[in-house]
Residue frames as qw, qx, qy, qz and C-alpha x, y, z in Angstrom:
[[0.147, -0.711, 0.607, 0.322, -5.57, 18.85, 14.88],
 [0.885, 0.445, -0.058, -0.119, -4.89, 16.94, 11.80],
 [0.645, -0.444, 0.521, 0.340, -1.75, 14.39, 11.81],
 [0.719, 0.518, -0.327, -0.330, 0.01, 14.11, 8.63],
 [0.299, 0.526, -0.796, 0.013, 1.59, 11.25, 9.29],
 [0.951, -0.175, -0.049, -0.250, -0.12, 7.13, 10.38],
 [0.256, 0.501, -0.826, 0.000, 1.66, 4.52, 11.79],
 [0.830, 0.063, -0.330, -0.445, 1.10, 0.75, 11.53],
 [0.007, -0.741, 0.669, 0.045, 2.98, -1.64, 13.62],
 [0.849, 0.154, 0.474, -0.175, 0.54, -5.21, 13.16],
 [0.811, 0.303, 0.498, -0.042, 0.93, -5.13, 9.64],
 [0.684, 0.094, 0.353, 0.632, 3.37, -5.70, 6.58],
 [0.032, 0.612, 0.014, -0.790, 4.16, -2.63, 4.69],
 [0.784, 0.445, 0.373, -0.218, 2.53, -2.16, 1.44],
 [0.102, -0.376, 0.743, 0.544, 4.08, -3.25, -2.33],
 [0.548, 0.649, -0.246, -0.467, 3.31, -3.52, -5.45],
 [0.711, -0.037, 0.649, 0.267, 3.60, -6.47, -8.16],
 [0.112, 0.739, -0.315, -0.585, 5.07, -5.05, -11.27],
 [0.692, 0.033, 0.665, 0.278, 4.87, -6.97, -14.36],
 [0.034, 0.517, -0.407, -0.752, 5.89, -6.05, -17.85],
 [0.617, 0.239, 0.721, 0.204, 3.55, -7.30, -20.58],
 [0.565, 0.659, 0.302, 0.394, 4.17, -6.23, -24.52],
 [0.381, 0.360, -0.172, 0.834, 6.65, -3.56, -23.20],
 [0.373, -0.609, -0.166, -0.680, 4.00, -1.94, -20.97],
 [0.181, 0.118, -0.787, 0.577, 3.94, -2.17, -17.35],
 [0.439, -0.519, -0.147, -0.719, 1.46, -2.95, -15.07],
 [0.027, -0.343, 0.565, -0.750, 0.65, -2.88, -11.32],
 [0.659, -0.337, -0.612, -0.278, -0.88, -5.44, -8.67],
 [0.180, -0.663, 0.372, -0.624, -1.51, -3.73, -5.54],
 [0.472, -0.217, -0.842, 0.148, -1.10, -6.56, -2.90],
 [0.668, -0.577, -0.314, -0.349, -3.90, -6.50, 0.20],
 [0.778, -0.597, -0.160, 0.116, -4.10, -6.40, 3.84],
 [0.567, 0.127, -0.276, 0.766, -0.96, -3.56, 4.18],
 [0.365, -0.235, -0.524, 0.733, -0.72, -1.39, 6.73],
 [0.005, 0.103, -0.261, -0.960, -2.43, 1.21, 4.27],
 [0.430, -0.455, -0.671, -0.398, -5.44, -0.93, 4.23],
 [0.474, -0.541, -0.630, 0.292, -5.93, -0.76, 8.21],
 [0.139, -0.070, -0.040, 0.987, -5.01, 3.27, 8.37],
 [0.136, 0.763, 0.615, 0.146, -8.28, 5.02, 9.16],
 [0.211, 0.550, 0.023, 0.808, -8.81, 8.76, 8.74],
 [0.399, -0.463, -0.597, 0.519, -8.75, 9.89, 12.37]]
């Protein structure tokens, strides 16, 4: 049986540092969320 759904309860959820340079976004995935420790069971 395949879950579709993980749950983490040690560690932070994950986010994202967004910064805008010359009009253009871009994206700094921060480490060590919950999404890192989630294996595929």
């Amino acid at each position: 049986m395949r879950r579709a759904l993980a749950a983490d309860g040690k560690n932070p959820t994950g986010s994202a540092l967004v910064l805008i340079h010359d009009g253009e976004p871009h994206y700094e995935i921060i480490a060590d969320s919950a999404y890192d420790f989630i294996g595929e069971d």
